[in-house]
N, C-alpha and C positions, 0 to 999 in steps of 0.2 A: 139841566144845569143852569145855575145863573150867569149875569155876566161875569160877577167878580170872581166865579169861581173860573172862568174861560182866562180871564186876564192872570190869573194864579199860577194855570196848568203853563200857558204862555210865559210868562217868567220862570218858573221849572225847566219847563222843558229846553228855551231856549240859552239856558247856563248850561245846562245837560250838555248838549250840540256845542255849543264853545269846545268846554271840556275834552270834550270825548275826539271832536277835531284837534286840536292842541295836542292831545296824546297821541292820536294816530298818523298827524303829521299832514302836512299837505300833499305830500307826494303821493299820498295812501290809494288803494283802490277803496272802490266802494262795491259792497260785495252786493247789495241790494239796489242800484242802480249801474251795471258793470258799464256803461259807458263814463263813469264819472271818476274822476281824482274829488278827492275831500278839497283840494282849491273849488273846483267847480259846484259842489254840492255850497259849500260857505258861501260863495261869492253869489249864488241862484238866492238862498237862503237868505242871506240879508239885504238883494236888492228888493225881495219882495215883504220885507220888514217895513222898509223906506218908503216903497211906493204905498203899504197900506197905511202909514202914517200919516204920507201929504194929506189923504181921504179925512182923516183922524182929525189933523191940523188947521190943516186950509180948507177944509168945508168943500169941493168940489164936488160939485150934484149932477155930473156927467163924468164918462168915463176920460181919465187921466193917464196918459202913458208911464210907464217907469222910467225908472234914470238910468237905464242900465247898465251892466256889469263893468265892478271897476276896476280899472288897470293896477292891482295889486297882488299881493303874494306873500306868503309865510307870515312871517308876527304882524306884519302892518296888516293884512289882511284879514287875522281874526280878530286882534284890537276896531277893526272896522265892523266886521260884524259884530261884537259886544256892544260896540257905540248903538249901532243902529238899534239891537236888539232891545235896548234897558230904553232907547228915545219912543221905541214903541210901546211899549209896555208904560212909563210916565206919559205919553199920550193918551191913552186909553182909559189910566187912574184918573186923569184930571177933566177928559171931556164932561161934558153935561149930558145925562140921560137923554137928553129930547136932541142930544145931536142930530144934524142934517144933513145928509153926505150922500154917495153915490154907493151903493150896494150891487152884486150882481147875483144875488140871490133871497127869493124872502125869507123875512128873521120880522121879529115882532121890533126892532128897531136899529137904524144903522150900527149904534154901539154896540147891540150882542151880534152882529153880522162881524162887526171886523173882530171883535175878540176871538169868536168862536171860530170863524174860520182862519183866525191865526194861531190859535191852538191846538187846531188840525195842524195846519199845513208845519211849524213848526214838532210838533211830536212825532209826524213822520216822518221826518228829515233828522230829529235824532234819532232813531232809529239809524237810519240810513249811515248818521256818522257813530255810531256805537259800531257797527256790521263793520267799518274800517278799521276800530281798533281792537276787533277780537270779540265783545263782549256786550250783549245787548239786554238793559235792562227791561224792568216791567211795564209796561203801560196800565194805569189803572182803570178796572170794569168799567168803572159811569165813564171815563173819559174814551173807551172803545168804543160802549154801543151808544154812544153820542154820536162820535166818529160816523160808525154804520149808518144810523137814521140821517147823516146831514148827507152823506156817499150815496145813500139810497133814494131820497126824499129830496133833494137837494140837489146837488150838483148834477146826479143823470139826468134829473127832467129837467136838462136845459138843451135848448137846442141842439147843443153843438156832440151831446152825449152821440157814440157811435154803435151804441148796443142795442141792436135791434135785430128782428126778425123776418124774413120774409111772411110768415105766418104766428096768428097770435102764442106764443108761450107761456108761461108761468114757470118763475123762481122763486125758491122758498128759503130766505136766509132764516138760520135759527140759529141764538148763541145760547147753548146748553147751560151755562155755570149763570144767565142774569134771569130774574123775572120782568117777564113782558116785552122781550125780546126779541121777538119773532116779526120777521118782514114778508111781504109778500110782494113780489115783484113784476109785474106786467108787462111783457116783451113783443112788440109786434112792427109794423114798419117805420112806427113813429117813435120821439123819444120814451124811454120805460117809466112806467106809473108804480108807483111803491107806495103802499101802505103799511102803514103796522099792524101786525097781525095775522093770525091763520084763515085765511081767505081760500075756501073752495081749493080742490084738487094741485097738485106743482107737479109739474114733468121732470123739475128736477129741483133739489135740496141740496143745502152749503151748510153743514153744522160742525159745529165744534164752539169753544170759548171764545168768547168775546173779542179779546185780546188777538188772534188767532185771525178769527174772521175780518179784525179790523185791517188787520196786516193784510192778508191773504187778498182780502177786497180792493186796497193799495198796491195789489202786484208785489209784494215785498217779501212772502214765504209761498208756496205751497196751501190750497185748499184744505185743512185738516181730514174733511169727510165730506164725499158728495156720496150722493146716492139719486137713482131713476139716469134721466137722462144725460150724459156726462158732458153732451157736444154745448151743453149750453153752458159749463164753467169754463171751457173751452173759448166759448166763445166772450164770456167777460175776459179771460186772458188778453186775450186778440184782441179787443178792440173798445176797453173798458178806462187806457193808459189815459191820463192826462198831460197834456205839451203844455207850456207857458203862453204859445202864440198860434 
């Protein structure tokens, strides 16, 4: 996917999440993160709009704290989030390609890092606010096994990933409904190495639809299919979560 097409899904998505919060209310539970009210989900959701902005805006080429969560609620609160959300998204539209900013993962340039990983992080989170108001739309293929390879390739080889092995493993995600699909995932005491591709033997497989796996990879459904050895979906459950801090 290109950028424009990241900054697209990101403006989609994050009317989607307005919406679907406004409807459900803030008092709502959130059935795909049960520690959360739909306040908490919006208010997590658009400071981390904010902060990838400052990056966006003000050019900061180290890491930057958030502003953190704001002391609001009900209408003022998603009018805050829509604010933020539409300020990122005109951020993004107007930056210059060769922007220069601080990234915490590589991308062939800051601008498709913050788009892409805010078109993640925003699509799951509507998600999450659909799951409060009953009814949860589609997420489209290219934007799932995008998802997969940034989750895969991306975010666990970073340090801080907790999925690991006392001894080497192999996992084999496959999303049955895309072509060229298939990940291979490297499991041992250090962070996991993910390739694309059907690489040598897996102890254990994750397949089903894109869609499916993107979620399920996100803690957010159920595994559609594993098969071989089950301790190690198991073990992406347990210890795959991502915190803010």
């Amino acid at each position: 996917m290109e950028t424009a097409q990241f900054i697209d899904v990101l403006d989609r998505e994050g009317r989607s999440l307005g919406e679907a919060a406004a409807a459900a209310g803030v008092d709502a539970k959130v059935p795909t993160c049960p520690q959360w009210q739909v306040r908490d989900l919006v208010r997590h959701t658009g400071m981390v709009h904010r902060w990838a902005t400052t990056f966006v805006v003000e050019g900061h080429t180290a890491y930057h704290p958030d502003g953190g969560l704001p002391d609001l609620d009900g209408d003022a609160l998603l009018a805050w989030f829509e604010e933020g959300h539409r300020a990122l998204v005109d951020a993004l539209l107007a930056a210059p390609p060769d922007l220069a900013c601080w990234q915490f993962m590589p991308a062939p340039s800051p601008l498709q890092f913050w788009a892409r990983r805010q078109a993640h992080e925003t699509t799951v989170h509507r998600v999450d606010a659909e799951s409060a108001r009953g009814t949860i739309g589609p997420v489209e293929p290219a934007v799932a096994v995008d998802g997969i390879d940034e989750l895969l390739r991306s975010f666990h080889a970073r340090a801080k990933s907790r999925v690991r092995t006392e001894r080497p493993r192999v996992l084999r995600v496959r999303a049955t409904d895309a072509d060229d699909a298939v990940w291979t995932v490297r499991l041992s005491p250090e962070p996991p190495v993910a390739e694309r591709g059907e690489s040598g033997a897996a102890d254990c497989e994750l397949s089903g639809g894109a869609e499916q796996l993107y979620l399920s990879l996100w803690n957010r459904q159920p595994f559609p299919a594993v098969t071989g050895d089950a301790s190690l979906a198991e073990l992406w459950r347990e210890k795959s979560a991502v915190t803010w801090n």
